[in-house]
Every structure is written in structure tokens, then in C-alpha cells.
N, C-alpha and C positions, 0 to 999 in steps of 0.2 A: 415848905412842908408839903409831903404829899397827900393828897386825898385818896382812903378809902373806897370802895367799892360800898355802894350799897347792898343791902340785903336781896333786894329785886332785882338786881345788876347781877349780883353773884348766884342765884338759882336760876337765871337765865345762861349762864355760861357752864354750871354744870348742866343742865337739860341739854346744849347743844355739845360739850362732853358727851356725854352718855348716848346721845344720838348717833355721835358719830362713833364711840366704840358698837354700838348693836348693827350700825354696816357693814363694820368692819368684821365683826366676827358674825354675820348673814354670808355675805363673802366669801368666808375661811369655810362655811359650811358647806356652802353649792361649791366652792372647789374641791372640796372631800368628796362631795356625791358626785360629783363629773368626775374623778377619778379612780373612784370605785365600777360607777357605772360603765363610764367610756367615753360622756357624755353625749349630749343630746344627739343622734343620727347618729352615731358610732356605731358600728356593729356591736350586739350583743345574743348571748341567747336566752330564751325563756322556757321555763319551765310550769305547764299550766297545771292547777289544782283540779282534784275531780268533782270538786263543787261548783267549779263555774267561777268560783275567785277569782282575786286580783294575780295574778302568774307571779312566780321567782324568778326573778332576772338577775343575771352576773355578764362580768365579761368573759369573751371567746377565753382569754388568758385564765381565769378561773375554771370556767367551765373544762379547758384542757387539763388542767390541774387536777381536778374533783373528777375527770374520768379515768384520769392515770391513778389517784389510789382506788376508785371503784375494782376499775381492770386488775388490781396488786389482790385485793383483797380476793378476788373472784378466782385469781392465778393460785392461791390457796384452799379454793374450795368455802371458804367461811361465810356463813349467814350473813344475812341482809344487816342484821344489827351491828354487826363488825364495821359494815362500811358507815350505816349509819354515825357510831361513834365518830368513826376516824375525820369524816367529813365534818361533825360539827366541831371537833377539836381543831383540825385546821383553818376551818371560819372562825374561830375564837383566836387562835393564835397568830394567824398570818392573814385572813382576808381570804383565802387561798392564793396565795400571792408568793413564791419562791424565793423571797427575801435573803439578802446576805446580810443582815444588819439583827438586832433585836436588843434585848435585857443581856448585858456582859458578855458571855460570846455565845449568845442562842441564835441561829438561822436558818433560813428553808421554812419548808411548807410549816413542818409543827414547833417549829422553835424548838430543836434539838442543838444538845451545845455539847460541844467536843469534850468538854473538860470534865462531864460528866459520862464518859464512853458511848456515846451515841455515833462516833466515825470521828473521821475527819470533815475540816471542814467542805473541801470539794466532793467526800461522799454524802453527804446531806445536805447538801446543794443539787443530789442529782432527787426528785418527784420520787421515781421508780425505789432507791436507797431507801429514801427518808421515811415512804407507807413503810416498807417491807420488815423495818424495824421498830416503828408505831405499830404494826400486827405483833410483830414477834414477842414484843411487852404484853400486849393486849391477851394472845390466848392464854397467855402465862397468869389470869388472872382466874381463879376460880368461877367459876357460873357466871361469869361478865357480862351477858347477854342475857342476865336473868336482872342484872346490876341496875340500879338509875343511871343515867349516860352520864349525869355528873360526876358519880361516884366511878363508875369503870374507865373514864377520860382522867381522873385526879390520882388513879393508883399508877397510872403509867404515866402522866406526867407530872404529877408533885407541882403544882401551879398556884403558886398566893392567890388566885382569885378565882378557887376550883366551884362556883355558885357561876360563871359568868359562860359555862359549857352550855348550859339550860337555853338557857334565850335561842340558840341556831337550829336545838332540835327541830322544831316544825321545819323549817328551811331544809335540815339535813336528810330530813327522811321523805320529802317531796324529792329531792333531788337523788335520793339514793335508787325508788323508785324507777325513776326513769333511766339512770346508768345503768340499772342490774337488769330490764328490759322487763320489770315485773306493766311496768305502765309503759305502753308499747306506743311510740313515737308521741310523747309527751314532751320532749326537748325538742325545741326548733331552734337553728340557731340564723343569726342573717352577718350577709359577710358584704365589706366592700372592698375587693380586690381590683386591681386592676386588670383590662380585658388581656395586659400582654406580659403579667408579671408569669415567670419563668419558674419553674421547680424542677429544676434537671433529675432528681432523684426516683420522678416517674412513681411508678408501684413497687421499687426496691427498698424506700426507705419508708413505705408503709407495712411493707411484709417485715420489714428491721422492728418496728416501733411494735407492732402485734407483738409479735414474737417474744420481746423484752417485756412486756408488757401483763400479757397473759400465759405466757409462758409457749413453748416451741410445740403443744398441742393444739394450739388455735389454728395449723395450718394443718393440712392431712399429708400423711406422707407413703408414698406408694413403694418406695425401694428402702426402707429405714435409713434414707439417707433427705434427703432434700427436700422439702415440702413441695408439693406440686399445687397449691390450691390458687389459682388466679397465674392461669398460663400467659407466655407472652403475647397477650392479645391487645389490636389493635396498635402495635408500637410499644407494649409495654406500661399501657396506661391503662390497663383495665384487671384488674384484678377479684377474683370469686371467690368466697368466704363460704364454705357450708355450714349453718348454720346448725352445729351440734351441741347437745348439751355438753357440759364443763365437767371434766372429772373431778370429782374433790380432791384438794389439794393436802399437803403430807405435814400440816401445821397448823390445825383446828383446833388443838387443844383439847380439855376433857369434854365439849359438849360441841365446837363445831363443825370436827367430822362429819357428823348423823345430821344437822342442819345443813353443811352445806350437801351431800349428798341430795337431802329432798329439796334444796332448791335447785342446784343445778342439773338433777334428773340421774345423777347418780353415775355415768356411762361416759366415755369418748365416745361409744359407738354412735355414729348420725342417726338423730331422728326424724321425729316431724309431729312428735306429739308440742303439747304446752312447752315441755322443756325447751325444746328447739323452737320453738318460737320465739319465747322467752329469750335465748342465744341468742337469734339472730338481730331480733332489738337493743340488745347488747352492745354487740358488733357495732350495731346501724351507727347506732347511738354514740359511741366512743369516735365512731369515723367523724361523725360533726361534729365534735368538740374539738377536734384538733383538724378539723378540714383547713384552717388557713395555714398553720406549721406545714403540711403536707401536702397544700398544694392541692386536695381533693374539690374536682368539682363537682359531682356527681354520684350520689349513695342510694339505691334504691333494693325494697326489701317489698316479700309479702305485699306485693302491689301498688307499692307506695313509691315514690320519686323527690326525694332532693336534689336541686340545683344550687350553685352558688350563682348562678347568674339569674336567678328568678327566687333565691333566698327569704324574699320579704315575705312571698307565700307560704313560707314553710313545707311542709309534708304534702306532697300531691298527688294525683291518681296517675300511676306509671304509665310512658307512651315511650314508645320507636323502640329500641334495642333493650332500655331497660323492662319493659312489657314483656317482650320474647324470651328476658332471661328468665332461669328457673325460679319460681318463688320461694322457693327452699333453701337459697343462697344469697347471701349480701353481695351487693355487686357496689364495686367503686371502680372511679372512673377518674383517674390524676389530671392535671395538668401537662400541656407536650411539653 
């Protein structure tokens, strides 16, 4: 006959139970933040508060993500609130994360699902697609920007858990901030590249990515044929951005036309007032988010200087060639 377990035998062995599920899932959690983060020493960028806060950190992967719908939303001309929304939609829905995966066959940035006419699926796989169609719902909403971000994020995406937009706001609109160049070099981003990794693409497939991006008026064009902005200088690794305000885009909807107008200054024509400043923070700004996809070592604007080889400093006081270039233009500098 077997003997029982005592009563003090058996709440010892639940307690070491229960011990070892709360490691286990301690565990499960720092591996969730290590791979949201990057973890620990991984490259990531931050975005500081104007209070002196604790900063927004994402990774380079998001941060490129969150500046491709900025840049989409800006390629329209649309208010700062536009992006705001779309950015916290996609933190809610993907991480900012480009997913193929989701709820039945939702994936990409915003969990757009084919079966519901949102594309296909390798069209909402591409960042660039996915904003452009996340806007195209959006202006379609009456005074959306007048909306709660829960309510104008729930009419375009019909989402069972349309309460759970709320929580990214603050996140969204710090980060919106600093992609639309209104908070001017507030992203730092830090990179660990290697000193001999190669980007054959040079400053072609950065004038490619602009282009697609912000649309084919980011570059200035001197014969209505081919953009000239960032000559073949240096080998083709340097590339000049004039820093003009944004013409408003042909998809604003009933109210942000007139918004984006007075944020982006209203003109293609180059300036050099706030608007253009504004721009070129923009620029600056989107080039280091996506400095490791393109291979960028080198962004300096308005006096300032980022390195990817000296990244941990973030934003510095500009010296050698980027000093002598003009301040009125974004200068990037690729890899050979």
C-alpha cells in the first residue's frame, strides 16, 4: 500500500511548482523585451521627451518602419495627426513590425487582410502600400483629426479590441514629432555596422527610396526630367537634399488639405524659413532611420553631424566637409 503525501510535503512541492512556473514565464518576458528592444547593446534609436524624460526607444527595424508611414503620410500633405493616428495603429497592431503572419489572413504593418480588399498579399507587405491605404481610409473619415485617435483608428480598422489604440498615443505623437521634423533632431539613432560591410547601391538607392517615399518632389528637378539634387559627388556617395517645404499632397480629405498646407509651408518653392527647417529635420531624420537598409554613414543638417561610426553620440556639432556644406541642405554620405 502506498503512502500518501503529507499536507506539508504537498505545499512544498506546489511552492517549488509555482516557483518554477514565475521563471519560467520571467524568461518568456525578458525574451519579449529583448526582442522588441534588440536587446541589451543592440543598436537601437531613441527618441527624447521635451521634459527631460525617460526617452522612446524602438528598434532601427521599427524606427525605419514609423518613418516610411511618416514620409507616406507627409507624400500627401496630411496633418501631423494623420501620422500620429497611423503610427499608433501600427504599434497596436504589428509592433511596427512588417509581419506576414496575424488573426486569419491579416499582415504587414497594420494588419490589413486581403480578404477584406485591402490588396494582396505581397501588396501589403510592401510599408510604402500598406500607410498609403491606411491614409486613403483615414481621410475618408469625417473631421478624423478632430476624432479621439481611438475612434478615427476603429472606423478604418473595425478592430475587436478598438480601447487598446489609446495606450501608444503618448508614444505616437513623441515619435510623430520627431519624423515630421516639428522636434528637430530629437531621434538619435546608434548603429553597429561593420567597418567593411559593403552597400553597392551607393546614393542611388537612397534617391530610389526618397523618391518612393515622399513622392518624386523631394528631389528638385532642373530639366522636368531627372532630379538633380545630390550630384555625383565624391564616387556617388554623397548626395544633397534642399531642404524645402512639402507641397500638400492631392488626398487630405475635407479638413487636411488646409492643415497640411500650414504644416508643410504650403510651396515646393525652397525656403529657409521654419518650414524649411522643419523639412530638412524631416529628411535628416528619415535618413537615420533607415541609415543601416542604406548603407548611410553620414547625415548632417543645420549644423549638426551624424556619424554611424561615432553613432553612440548621437547629433554633433558639424566638422570637415559636412561644416562647409550648405546649411540649408541635408547632406548624406553612403557607404563605398
Amino acid at each position: 500500500m502506498s503512502s500518501q503525501p503529507t499536507a506539508p510535503a504537498r505545499r512544498k512541492r506546489l511552492v517549488r511548482i509555482g516557483a518554477a512556473f514565475a521563471v519560467l514565464a520571467g524568461l518568456g518576458v525578458y525574451l519579449l523585451v529583448q526582442y522588441v528592444t534588440g536587446g541589451p547593446g543592440a543598436p537601437r534609436c531613441s527618441v527624447r521627451t521635451s521634459d527631460g524624460g525617460v526617452p522612446y526607444e524602438i528598434s532601427p527595424e521599427q524606427a525605419a518602419n514609423a518613418a516610411t508611414i511618416s514620409a507616406v503620410g507627409s507624400s500627401r500633405g496630411l496633418p501631423e495627426r494623420a501620422v500620429t493616428i497611423a503610427l499608433a495603429t501600427a504599434m497596436q497592431e504589428s509592433g511596427l513590425r512588417n509581419i506576414g503572419f496575424g488573426d486569419r489572413d491579416s499582415v504587414g504593418l497594420f494588419q490589413q487582410r486581403p480578404s477584406q480588399d485591402w490588396g494582396t498579399v505581397q501588396q501589403i507587405m510592401d510599408p510604402v502600400y500598406s500607410a498609403g491605404e491606411f491614409y486613403t481610409h483615414l481621410v475618408k473619415v469625417p473631421g478624423y483629426s478632430r476624432l479621439p485617435l481611438t475612434v478615427a483608428a476603429q472606423k478604418v480598422q473595425r478592430s475587436g479590441y478598438p480601447q487598446a489604440y489609446a495606450k501608444h498615443e503618448p508614444n505616437a505623437a513623441l515619435l510623430t514629432g520627431a519624423l515630421t521634423g516639428r522636434d528637430g533632431a530629437a531621434m538619435t539613432c546608434s548603429v553597429n555596422r561593420p567597418a567593411d560591410e559593403k552597400h553597392p547601391g551607393g546614393t542611388k538607392q537612397v534617391r530610389e527610396k526618397l523618391v518612393r517615399e515622399f513622392g518624386p518632389d523631394v528631389l528638385p528637378h532642373t530639366d522636368g526630367a531627372a532630379p538633380d539634387g545630390g550630384k555625383d559627388q565624391d564616387g556617388g556617395r554623397v548626395l544633397t537634399v534642399p531642404a524645402r517645404p512639402s507641397a500638400p499632397g492631392g488626398e487630405a480629405g475635407d479638413e487636411g488639405a488646409a492643415a497640411g498646407a500650414g504644416q508643410a509651408g504650403g510651396t515646393a518653392a525652397r525656403g529657409t524659413g521654419a518650414a524649411a527647417e522643419r523639412r530638412g529635420w524631416e529628411l535628416a531624420t528619415w535618413a537615420m532611420a533607415h541609415s543601416g537598409a542604406l548603407g548611410i554613414e553620414q547625415i548632417s543638417y543645420a549644423g549638426k553631424m551624424w556619424s554611424a561610426a561615432d553613432s553612440g553620440k548621437g547629433w554633433q556639432r558639424a566638422t570637415g566637409a559636412a561644416a562647409r556644406a550648405s546649411a540649408a541642405d541635408v547632406r548624406i554620405v553612403t557607404a563605398p
